[in-house]
C-alpha positions as CSV (number, residue, x, y, z in Angstrom):
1,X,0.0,0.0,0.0
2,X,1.3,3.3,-1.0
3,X,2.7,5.7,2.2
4,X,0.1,8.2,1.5
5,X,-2.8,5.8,0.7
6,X,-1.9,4.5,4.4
7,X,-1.9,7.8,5.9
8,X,-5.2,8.2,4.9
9,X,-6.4,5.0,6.4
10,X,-4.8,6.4,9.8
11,X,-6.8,9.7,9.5
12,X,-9.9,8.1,8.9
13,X,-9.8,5.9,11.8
14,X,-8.6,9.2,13.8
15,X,-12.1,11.0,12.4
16,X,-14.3,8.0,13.2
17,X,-12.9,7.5,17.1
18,X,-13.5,11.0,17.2
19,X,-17.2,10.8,16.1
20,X,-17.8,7.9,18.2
21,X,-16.3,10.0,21.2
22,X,-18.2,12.5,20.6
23,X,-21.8,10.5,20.1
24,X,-20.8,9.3,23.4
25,X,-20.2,12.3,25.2
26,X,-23.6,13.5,23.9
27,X,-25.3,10.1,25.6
28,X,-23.8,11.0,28.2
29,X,-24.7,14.2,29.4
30,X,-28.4,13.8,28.4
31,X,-28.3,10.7,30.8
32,X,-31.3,12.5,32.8
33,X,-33.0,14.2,29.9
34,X,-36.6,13.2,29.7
35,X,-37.3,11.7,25.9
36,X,-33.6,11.1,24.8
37,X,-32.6,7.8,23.2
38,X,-29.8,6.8,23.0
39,X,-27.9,6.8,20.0
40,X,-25.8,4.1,18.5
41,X,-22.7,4.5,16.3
42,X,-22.7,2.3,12.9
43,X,-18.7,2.3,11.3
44,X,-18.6,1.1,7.9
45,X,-16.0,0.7,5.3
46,X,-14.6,3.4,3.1
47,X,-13.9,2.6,-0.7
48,X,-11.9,0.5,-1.8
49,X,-9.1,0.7,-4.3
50,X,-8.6,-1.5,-7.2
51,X,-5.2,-2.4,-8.1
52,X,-6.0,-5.6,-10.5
53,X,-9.1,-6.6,-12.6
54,X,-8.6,-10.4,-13.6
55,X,-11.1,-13.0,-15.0
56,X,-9.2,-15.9,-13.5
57,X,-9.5,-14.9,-10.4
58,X,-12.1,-14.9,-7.7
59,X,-12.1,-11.1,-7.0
60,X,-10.5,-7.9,-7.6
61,X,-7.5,-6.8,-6.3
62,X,-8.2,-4.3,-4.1
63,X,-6.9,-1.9,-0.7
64,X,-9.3,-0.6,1.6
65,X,-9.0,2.6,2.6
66,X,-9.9,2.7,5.8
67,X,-13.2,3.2,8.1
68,X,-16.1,5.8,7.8
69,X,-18.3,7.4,9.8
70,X,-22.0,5.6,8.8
71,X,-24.3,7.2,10.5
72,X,-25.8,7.4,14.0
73,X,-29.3,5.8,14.6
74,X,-31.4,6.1,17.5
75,X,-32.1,2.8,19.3
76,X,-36.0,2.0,19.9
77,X,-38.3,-0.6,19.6
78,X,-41.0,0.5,17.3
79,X,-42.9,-2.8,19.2
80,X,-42.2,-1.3,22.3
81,X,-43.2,2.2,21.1
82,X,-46.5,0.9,19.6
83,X,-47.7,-0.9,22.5
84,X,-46.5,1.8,25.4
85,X,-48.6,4.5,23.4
86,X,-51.4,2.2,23.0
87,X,-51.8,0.9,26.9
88,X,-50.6,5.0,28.0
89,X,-53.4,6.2,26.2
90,X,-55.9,3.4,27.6
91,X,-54.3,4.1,31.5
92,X,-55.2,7.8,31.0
93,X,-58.8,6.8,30.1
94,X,-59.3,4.5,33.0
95,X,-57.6,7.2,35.3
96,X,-60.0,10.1,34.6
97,X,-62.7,7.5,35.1
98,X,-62.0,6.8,38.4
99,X,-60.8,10.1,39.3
100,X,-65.0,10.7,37.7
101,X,-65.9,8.4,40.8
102,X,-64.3,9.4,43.5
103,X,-65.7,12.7,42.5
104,X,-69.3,11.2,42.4
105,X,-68.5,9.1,45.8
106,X,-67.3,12.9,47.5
107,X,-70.7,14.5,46.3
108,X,-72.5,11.7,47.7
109,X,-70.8,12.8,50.8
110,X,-71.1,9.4,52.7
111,X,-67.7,9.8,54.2
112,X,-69.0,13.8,55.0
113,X,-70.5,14.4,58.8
114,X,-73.6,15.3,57.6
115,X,-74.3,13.4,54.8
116,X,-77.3,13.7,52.4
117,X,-78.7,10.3,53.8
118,X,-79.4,11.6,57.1
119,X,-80.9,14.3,55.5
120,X,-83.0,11.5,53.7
121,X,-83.6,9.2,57.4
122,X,-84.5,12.5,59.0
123,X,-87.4,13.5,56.9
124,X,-88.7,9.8,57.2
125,X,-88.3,10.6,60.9
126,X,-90.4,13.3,61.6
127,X,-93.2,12.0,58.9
128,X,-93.1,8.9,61.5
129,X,-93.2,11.6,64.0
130,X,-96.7,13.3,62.5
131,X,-98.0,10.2,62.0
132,X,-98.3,9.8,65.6
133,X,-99.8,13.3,66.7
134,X,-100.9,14.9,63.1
135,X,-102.3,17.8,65.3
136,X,-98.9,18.8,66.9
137,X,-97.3,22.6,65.7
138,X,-94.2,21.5,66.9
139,X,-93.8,18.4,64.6
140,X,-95.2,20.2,62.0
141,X,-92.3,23.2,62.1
142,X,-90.1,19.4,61.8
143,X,-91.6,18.0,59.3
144,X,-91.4,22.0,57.5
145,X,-87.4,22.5,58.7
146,X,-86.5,18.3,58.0
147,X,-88.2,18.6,54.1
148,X,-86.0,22.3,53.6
149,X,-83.1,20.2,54.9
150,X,-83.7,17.1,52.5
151,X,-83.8,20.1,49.6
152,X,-80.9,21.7,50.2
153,X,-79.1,18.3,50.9
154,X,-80.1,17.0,47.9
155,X,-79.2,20.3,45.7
156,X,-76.1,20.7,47.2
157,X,-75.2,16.8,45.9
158,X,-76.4,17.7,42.6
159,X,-74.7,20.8,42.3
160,X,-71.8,19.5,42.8
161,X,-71.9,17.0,40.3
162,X,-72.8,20.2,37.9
163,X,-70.0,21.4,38.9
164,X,-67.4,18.8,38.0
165,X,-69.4,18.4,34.6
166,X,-68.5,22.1,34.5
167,X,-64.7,21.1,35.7
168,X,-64.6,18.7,32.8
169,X,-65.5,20.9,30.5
170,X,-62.9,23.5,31.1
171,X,-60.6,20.6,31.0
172,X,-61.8,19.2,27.3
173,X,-61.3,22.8,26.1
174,X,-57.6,22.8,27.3
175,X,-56.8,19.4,26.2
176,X,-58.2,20.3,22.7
177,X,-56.2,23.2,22.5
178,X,-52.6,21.3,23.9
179,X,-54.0,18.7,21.0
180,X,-53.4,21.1,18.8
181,X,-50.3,22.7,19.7
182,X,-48.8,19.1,20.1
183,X,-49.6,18.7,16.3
184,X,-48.2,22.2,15.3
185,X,-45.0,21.2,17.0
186,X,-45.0,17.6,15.6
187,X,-45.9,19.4,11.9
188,X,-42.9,21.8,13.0
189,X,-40.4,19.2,13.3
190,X,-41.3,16.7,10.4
191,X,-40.3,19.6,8.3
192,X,-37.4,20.6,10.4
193,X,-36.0,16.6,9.9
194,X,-37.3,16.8,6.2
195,X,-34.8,19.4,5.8
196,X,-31.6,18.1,7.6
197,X,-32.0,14.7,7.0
198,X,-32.8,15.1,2.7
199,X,-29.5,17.4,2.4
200,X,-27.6,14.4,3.7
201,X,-25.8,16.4,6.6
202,X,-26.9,14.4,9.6
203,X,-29.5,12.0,10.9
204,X,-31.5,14.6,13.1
205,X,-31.9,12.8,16.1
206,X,-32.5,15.1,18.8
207,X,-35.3,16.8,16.9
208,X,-36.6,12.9,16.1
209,X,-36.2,12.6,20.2
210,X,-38.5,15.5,20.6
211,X,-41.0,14.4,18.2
212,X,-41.5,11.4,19.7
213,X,-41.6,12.6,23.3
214,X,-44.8,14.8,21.7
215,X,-46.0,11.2,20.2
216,X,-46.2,9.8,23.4
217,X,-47.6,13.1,25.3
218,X,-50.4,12.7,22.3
219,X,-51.2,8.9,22.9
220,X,-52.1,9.6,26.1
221,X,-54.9,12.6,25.2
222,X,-56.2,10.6,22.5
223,X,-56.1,7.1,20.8
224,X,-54.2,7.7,17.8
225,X,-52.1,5.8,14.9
226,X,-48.9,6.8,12.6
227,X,-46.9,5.8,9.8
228,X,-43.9,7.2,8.7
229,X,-42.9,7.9,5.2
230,X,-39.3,8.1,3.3
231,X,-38.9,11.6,4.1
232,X,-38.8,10.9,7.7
233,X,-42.3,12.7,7.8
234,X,-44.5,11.4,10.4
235,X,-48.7,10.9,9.3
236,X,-50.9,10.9,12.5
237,X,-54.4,9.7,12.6
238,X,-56.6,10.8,15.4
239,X,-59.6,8.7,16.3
240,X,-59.6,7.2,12.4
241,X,-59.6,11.0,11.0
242,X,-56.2,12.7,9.5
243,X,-54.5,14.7,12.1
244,X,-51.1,15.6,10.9
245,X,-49.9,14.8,7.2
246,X,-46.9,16.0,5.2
247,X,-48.3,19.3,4.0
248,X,-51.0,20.3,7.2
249,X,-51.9,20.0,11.0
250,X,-55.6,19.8,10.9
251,X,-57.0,21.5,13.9
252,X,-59.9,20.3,16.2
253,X,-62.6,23.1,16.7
254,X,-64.8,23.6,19.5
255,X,-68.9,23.9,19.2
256,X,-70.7,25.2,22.1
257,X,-73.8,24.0,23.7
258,X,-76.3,27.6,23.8
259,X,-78.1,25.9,26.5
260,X,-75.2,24.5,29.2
261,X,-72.2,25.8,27.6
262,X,-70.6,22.3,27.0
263,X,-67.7,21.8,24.5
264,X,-68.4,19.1,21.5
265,X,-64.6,18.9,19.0
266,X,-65.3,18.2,15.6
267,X,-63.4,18.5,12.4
268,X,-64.1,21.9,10.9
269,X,-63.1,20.1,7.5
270,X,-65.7,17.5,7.8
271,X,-68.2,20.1,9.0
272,X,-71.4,21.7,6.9
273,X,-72.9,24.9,6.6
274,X,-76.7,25.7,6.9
275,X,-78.9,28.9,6.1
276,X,-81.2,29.1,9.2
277,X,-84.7,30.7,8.8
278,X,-83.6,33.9,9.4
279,X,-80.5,33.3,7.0
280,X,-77.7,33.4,10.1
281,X,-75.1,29.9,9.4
282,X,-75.2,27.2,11.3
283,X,-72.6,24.8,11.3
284,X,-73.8,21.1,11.2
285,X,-71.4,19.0,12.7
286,X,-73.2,15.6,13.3
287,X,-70.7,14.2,10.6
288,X,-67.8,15.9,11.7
289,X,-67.4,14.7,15.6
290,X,-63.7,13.6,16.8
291,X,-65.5,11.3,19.3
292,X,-68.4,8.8,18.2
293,X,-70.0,8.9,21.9
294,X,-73.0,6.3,20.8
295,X,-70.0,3.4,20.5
296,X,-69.7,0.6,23.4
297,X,-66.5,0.7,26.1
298,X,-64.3,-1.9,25.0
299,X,-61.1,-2.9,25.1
300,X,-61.3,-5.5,22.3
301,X,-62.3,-3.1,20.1
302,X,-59.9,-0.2,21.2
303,X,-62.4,2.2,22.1
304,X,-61.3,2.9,25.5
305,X,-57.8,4.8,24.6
306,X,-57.3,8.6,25.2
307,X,-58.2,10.6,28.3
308,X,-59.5,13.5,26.1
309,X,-62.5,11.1,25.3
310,X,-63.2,9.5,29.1
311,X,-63.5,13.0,29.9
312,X,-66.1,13.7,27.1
313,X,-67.8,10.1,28.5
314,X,-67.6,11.3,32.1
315,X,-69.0,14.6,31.4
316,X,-71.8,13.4,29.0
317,X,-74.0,16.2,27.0
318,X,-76.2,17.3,29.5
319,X,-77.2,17.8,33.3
320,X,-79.1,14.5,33.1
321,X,-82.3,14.1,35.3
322,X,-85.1,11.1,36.0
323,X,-86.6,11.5,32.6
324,X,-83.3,10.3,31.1
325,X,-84.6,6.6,32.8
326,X,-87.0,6.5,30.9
327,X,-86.6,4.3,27.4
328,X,-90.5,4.5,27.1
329,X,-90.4,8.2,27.3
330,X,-87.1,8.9,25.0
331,X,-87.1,5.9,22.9
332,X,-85.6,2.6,23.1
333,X,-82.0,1.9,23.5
334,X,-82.0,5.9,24.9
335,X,-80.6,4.9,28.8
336,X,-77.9,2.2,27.2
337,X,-76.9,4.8,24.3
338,X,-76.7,8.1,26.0
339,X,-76.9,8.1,29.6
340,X,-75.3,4.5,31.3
341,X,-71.9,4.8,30.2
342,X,-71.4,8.4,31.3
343,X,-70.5,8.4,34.9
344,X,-71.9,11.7,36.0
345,X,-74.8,12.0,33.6
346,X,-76.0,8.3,35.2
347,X,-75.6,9.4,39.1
348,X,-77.3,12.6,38.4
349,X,-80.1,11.2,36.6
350,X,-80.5,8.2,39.5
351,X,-80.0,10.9,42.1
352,X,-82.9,13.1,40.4
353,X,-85.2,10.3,39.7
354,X,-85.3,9.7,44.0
355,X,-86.1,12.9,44.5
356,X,-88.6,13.7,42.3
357,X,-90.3,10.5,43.7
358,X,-90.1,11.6,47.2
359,X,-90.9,15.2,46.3
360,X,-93.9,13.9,43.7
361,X,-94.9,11.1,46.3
362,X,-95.1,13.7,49.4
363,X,-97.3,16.2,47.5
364,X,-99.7,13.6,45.8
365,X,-100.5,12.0,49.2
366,X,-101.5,15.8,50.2
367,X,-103.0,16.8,46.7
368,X,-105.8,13.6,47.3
369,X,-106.6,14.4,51.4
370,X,-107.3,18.4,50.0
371,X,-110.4,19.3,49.6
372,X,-111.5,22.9,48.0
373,X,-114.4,23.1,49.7
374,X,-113.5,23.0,53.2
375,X,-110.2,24.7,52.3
376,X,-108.5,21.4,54.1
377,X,-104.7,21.4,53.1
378,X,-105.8,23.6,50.3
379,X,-103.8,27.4,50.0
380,X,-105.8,30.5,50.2
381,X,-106.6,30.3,46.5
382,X,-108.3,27.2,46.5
383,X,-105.4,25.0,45.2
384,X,-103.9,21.9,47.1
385,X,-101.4,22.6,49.0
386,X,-97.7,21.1,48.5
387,X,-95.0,20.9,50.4
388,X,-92.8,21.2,47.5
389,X,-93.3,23.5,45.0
390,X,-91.7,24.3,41.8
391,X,-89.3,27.1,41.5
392,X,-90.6,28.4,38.1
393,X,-93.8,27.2,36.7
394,X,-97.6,26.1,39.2
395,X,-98.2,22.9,39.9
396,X,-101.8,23.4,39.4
397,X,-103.9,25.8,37.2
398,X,-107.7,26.9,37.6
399,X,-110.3,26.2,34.6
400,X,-113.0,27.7,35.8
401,X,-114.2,24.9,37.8
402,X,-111.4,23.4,39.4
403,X,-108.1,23.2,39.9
404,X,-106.2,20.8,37.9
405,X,-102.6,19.4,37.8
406,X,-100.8,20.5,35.3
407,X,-98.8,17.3,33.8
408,X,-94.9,17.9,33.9
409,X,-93.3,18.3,30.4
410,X,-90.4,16.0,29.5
411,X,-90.1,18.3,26.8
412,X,-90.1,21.7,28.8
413,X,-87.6,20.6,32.0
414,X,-88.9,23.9,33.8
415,X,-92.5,22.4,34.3
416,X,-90.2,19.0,36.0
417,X,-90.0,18.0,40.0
418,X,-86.3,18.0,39.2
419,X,-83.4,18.4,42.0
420,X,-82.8,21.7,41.5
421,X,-86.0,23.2,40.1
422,X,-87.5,22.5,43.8
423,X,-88.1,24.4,47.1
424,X,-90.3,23.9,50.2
425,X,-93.4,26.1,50.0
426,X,-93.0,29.4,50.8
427,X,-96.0,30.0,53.0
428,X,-94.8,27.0,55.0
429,X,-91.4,28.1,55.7
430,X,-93.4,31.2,57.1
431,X,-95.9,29.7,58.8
432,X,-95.4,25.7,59.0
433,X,-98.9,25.1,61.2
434,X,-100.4,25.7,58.0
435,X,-99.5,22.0,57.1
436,X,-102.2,20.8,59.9
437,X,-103.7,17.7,60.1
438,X,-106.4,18.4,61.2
439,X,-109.9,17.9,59.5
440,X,-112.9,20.9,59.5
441,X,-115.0,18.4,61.5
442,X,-111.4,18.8,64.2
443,X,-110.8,15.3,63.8
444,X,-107.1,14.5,63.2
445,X,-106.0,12.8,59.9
446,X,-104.2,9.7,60.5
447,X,-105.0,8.7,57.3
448,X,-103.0,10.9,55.0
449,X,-99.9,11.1,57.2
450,X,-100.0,7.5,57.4
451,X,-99.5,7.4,53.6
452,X,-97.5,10.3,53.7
453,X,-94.8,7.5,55.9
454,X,-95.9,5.1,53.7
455,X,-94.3,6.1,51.2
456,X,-90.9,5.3,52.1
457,X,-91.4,1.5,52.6
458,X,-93.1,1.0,49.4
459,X,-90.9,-1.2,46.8
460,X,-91.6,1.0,44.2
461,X,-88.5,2.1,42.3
462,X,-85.6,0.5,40.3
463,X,-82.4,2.5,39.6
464,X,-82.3,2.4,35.8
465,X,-84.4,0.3,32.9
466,X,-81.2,-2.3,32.7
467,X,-82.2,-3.9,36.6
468,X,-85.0,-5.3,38.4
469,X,-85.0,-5.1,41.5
470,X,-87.3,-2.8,43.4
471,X,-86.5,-0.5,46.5
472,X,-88.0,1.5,49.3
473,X,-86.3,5.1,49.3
474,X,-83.3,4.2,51.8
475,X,-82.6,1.3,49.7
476,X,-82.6,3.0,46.6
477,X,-80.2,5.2,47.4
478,X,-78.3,2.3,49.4
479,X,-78.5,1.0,46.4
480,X,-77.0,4.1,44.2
481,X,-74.0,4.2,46.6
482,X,-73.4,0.3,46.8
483,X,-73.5,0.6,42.7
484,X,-70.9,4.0,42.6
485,X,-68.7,2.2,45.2
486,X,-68.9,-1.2,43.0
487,X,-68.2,0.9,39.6
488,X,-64.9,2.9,41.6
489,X,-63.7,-0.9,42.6
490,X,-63.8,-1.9,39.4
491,X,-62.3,1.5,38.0
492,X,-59.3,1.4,40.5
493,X,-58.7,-2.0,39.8
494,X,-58.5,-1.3,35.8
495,X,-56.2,1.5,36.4
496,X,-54.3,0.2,38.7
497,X,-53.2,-3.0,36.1
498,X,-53.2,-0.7,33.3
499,X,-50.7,1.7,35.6
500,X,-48.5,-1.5,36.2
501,X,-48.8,-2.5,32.3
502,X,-47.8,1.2,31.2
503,X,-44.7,0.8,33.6
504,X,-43.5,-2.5,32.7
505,X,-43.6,-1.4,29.2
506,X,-42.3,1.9,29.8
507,X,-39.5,-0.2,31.6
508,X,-38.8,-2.8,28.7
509,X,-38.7,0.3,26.3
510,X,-36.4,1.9,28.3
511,X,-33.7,-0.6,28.4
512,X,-33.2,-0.6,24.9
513,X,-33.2,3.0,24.6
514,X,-32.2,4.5,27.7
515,X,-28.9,5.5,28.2
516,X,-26.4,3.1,30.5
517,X,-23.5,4.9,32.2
518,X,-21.5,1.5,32.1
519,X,-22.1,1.0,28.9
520,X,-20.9,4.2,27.5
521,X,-18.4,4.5,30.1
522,X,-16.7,1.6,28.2
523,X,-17.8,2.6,24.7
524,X,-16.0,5.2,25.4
525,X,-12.5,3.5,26.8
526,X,-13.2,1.8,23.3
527,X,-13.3,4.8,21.0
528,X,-10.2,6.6,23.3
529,X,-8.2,3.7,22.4
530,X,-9.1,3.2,19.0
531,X,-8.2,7.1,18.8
532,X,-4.9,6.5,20.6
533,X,-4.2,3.7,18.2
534,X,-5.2,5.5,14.6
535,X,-2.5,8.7,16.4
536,X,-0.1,6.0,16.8
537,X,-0.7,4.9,13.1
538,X,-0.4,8.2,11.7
539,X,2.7,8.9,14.0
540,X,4.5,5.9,12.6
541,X,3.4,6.5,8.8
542,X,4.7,10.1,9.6
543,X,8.0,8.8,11.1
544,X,8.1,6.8,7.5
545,X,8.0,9.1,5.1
546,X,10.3,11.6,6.8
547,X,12.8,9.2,6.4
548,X,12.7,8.5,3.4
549,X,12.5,12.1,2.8
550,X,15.4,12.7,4.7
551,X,17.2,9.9,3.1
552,X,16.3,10.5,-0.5
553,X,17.3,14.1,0.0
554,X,20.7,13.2,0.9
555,X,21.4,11.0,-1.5
């Protein structure tokens, strides 16, 4: 081999210890960065020279000229990636689920001094009490004070599962928007990797770090899939719809319920316009939804990845009350569809559906024992008296001849006995002897306030259309809190092996791509000696050709 042809093959060997020291070094002092992978140094041969080209034998003549620098690749599983994004993303669902329960189980308040069950047992009390002596003021004021308890028990449970619909709500806005910045940024770097890697500089590995780091911040907020092309672009589909592509991010907007203010996302792409009657647009976005809300929980089927959706589940469409039991009422399938597999709207509409039986229950049993022509239990006007009233429509209207109950409206919710569109009549807050038991003839009714206490033993009412099984009032709602503590079981027990899934995964991925101290520690006693080595080379060929220098100039 020529002097010079071997002084080359010294140099290169000096370049590519140098490289790999370098590569090394970098490992090394992102050994704590959050998202780094480790990158791996590939040596190749450089070209060779041919000296000889002969038929009769096997192969060229030829002298190498030494190493080269390949490239550096990151080391990952895409496996490993694959499955850690899938079972993140189903963790986070799970997680917001039961985070959705213990909310439901700290409105309940069971744990709470004054919980809204002795709220419940106290108004049975003091019914039991009247029953006894329907003639006494003093039980009367009880039964008055014990049924404005039970209300503002029950409203303050209901309000504040309103509350963390409203919670959620903020919380589906700002992970839309962080959706959307995560693609911007992701869109950001594919063209920032497009542009290093295609001129053939370098492989861009950090910014391919920081990509993926978004990746698996994204898999979590929603279930997603990718594909990458020979650009080094990276395609995302969200929830089956294109998300990021080589030329665009497309966005997820945000339509706003008029009536509670709750967010729906959609695709603005996949969204229609309509001319209204009085020609203001409307955008139609029953095609266009990120989120199919009407599809079954399953993990067979994948639909239970993404926390962005358990929070849209959790939250439901609506402040759900007792009419949302009813399949009769809103068609079959409605309860199953719409209402069971959304944790608040469910409670809420359970919740509502005991209290407008107690509240409806109470003030039948009085509307029957009045009698508008004595004016027994009957208001100054004529019309029977209740001891709940409605805060925004009458209960009962005159025709002329009578008064007559006005049916409640599925349709209008402010002519429902609903949670919070009910308050203890006002007249009997002021003056609670009103509610006397007492007949014209001065004979006490047993009768009515008997029924009135009746009417929490009867077995009259099933917590949704999917069970059976009848209950008094206690057990009803023994019942509702038996179910929300079974449900967070179940929850915590899903999260807690999807948590231990995510973290063995996480662990298996990180061994092949985390960065080892020992390891590089002695990559890079390897590399220093291989440096030390191609110097020493390079000193020797050096040492060569000055002699011959030397000695061919003195000759």
């Amino acid at each position: 081999m020529p002097l010079m042809g071997s002084l080359f093959t010294g140099v290169s060997g000096l370049q590519t210890a140098q490289n790999s020291l370098n590569t090394t070094a970098h490992n090394l002092s992102n050994i704590d960065t959050s998202g780094y992978v480790r990158q791996q140094v590939l040596l190749g041969t450089s070209i060779y020279n041919t000296i000889r080209v002969s038929a009769n034998t096997v192969s060229n003549q030829q002298v190498g000229s030494g190493v080269t620098y390949s490239k550096v690749r990151q080391v990952r599983d895409q496996f490993l990636d694959q499955t850690f994004r899938r079972e993140s993303g189903r963790s986070a669902f799970y997680d917001v689920s039961l985070k959705a329960i213990e909310e439901v189980e700290n409105a309940l308040g069971e744990l709470k001094t004054s919980p809204f069950s002795q709220g419940l047992s106290d108004l049975w009390s003091s019914v039991q009490e009247l029953a006894k002596n329907p003639a006494s003021s003093t039980i009367q004021t009880l039964v008055v004070q014990r049924a404005a308890q039970f209300v503002r028990k029950s409203q303050d449970v209901y309000g504040e599962l309103s509350s963390y619909q409203d919670n959620l709500n903020i919380q589906i806005k700002n992970k839309v928007e962080r959706i959307n910045e995560i693609g911007d940024k992701i869109k950001e770097y594919n063209d920032g990797i497009r542009e290093i890697e295609t001129a053939g500089i370098e492989n861009a590995n950090d910014l391919r770090d920081a990509r993926n780091k978004l990746l698996d911040e994204l898999s979590g907020l929603a279930n997603i899939d990718y594909d990458t092309d020979a650009f080094g672009n990276i395609n995302v589909r969200l929830e089956g719809n294109d998300f990021i592509t080589t030329s665009k991010c497309y966005h997820i907007e945000l339509q706003t319920d008029v009536t509670n203010g709750f967010y729906t996302p959609y695709w603005p792409q996949n969204a229609t316009i309509q001319q209204s009657a009085d020609g203001t647009e409307i955008i139609n976005i029953d095609n266009a939804k990120v989120f199919n809300m009407k599809q079954t929980i399953s993990a067979a089927t994948d639909t239970d990845i993404g926390e962005l959706k358990s929070m849209l589940f959790a939250r439901g469409d609506h402040r759900a009350n007792y009419t949302d039991l009813d399949d009769g009422l809103k068609g079959e399938g409605y309860y199953d569809t719409y209402i069971s597999q959304s944790v608040m709207m469910n409670v809420q509409a359970e919740f509502d559906q005991l209290i407008h039986a107690v509240v409806t229950g109470i003030n039948r049993v009085l509307a029957e024992a009045s009698d508008p022509a004595t004016g027994y239990l009957c208001n100054e006007d004529g019309s029977p008296m209740q001891l709940f009233t409605k805060m925004t429509t009458d209960a009962y209207e005159f025709d002329g001849s009578g008064w007559n109950y006005v049916p409640e409206d599925p349709a209008r919710t402010e002519t429902l006995y609903t949670t919070m569109n009910i308050q203890v009549n006002g007249d009997l807050i002021k003056q609670p002897t009103l509610l006397n038991f007492v007949r014209p003839d001065k004979s006490e009714d047993f009768e009515t306030v008997a029924k009135m206490a009746k009417l929490f033993e009867e077995e009259n009412y099933i917590l949704n259309p999917n069970l059976k099984t009848a209950y008094n009032f206690t057990d009803y709602y023994n019942s509702l809190i038996s179910q929300v503590s079974n449900t967070g079981s179940v929850m915590a027990s899903i999260s807690s092996s999807q948590e231990a899934t995510v973290e063995n995964t996480d662990a298996a991925r990180d061994q092949i791509m985390g960065v080892s101290s020992e390891e590089e520690l002695s990559h890079m006693i390897k590399y220093q000696n291989a440096y030390n080595a191609a110097s020493r080379y390079i000193n020797v060929i050096d040492e060569m050709l000055e002699h011959i220098l030397t000695t061919l100039g003195a000759s």
